[in-house]
C-alpha positions in Angstrom: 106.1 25.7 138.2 107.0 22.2 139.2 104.6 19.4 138.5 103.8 16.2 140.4 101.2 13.5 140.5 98.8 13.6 143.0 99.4 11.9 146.5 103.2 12.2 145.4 105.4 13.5 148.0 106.6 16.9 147.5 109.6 18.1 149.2 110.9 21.9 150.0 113.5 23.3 151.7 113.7 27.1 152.6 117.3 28.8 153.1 118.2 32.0 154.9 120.8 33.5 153.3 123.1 35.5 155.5 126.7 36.3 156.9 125.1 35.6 160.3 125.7 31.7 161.1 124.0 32.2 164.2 120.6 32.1 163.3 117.5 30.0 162.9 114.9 29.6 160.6 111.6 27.9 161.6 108.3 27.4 159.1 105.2 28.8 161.4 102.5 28.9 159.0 101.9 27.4 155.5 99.1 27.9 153.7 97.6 26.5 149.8 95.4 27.7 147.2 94.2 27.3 144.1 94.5 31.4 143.2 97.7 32.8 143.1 96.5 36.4 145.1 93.8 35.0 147.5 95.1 32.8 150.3 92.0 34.0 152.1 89.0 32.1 150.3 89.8 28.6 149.2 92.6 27.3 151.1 94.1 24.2 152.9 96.3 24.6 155.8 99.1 22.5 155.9 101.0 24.1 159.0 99.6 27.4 161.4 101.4 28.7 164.2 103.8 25.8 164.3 101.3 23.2 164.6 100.8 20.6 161.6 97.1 20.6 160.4 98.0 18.4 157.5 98.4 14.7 158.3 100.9 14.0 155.6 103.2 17.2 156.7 106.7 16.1 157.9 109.4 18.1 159.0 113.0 16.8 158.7 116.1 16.6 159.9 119.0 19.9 158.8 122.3 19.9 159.7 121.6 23.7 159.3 119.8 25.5 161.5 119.3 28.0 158.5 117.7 25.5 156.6 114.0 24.2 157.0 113.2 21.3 155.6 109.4 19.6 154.9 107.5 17.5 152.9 103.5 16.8 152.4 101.5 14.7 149.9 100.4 16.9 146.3 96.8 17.7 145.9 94.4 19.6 144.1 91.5 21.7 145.1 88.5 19.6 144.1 90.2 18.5 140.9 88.9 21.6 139.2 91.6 24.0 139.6 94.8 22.7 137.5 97.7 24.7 139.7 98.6 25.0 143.6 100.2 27.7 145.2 101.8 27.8 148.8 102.5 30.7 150.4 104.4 30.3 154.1 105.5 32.3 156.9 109.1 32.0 158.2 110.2 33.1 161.6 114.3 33.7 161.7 115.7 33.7 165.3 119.0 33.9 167.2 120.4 30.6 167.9 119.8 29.2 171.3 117.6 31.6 172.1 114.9 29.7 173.5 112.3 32.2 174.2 112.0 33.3 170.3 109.3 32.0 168.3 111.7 29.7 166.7 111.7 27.1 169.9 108.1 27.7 170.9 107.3 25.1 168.3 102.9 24.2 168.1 101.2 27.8 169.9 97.8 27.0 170.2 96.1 30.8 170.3 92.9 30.2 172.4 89.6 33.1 171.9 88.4 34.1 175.6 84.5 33.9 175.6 83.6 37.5 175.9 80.0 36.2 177.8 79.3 37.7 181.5 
């Protein structure tokens, strides 16, 4: 665990680990919850498909492009739950490949209206 005041920025960094230095690594979806096994009831999206849904989300700068790095303001859930888990979705990708996932950055995924 690792404990913070609320509204205090929080700040992660996720590494891929490999003998290939020509890859990427790009955060796609990030989600929260107050339940360790249920990122489907109560939750609070910080990032989806690359776009930020949390206004205090940043992404900054690596001199790494196996390294993520990202911050957002601590919160709880209501203040009735004492613990937050985050549970997020990284995409790795060949370097310079700019048609991967990793370059795409915000995909909006629009529903067609199945009407006549």
């Amino acid at each position: 665990p690792y404990y913070v005041d609320l509204n205090q920025n929080l700040f992660l960094q996720a590494s891929l680990h490999s003998s290939d230095p020509n890859l990427v690594v790009f955060v796609d979806t990030c989600v929260a919850s107050p339940d360790p096994s249920n990122f489907r009831t109560l939750t609070y999206e910080l990032i989806r498909n690359g776009c930020v849904k949390d206004p205090t989300y940043s992404s900054y700068y690596s001199p790494y492009s196996y390294v993520s790095r990202f911050a957002f303001n601590a919160f709880s859930f209501f203040n009735r739950y004492p613990s937050v888990y985050l549970q997020c979705e990284l995409v790795v990708c060949r370097y310079n490949d700019y048609s991967s996932r990793c370059y795409q950055g915000c995909v909006s995924r629009f529903k067609r209206n199945t009407g006549s």
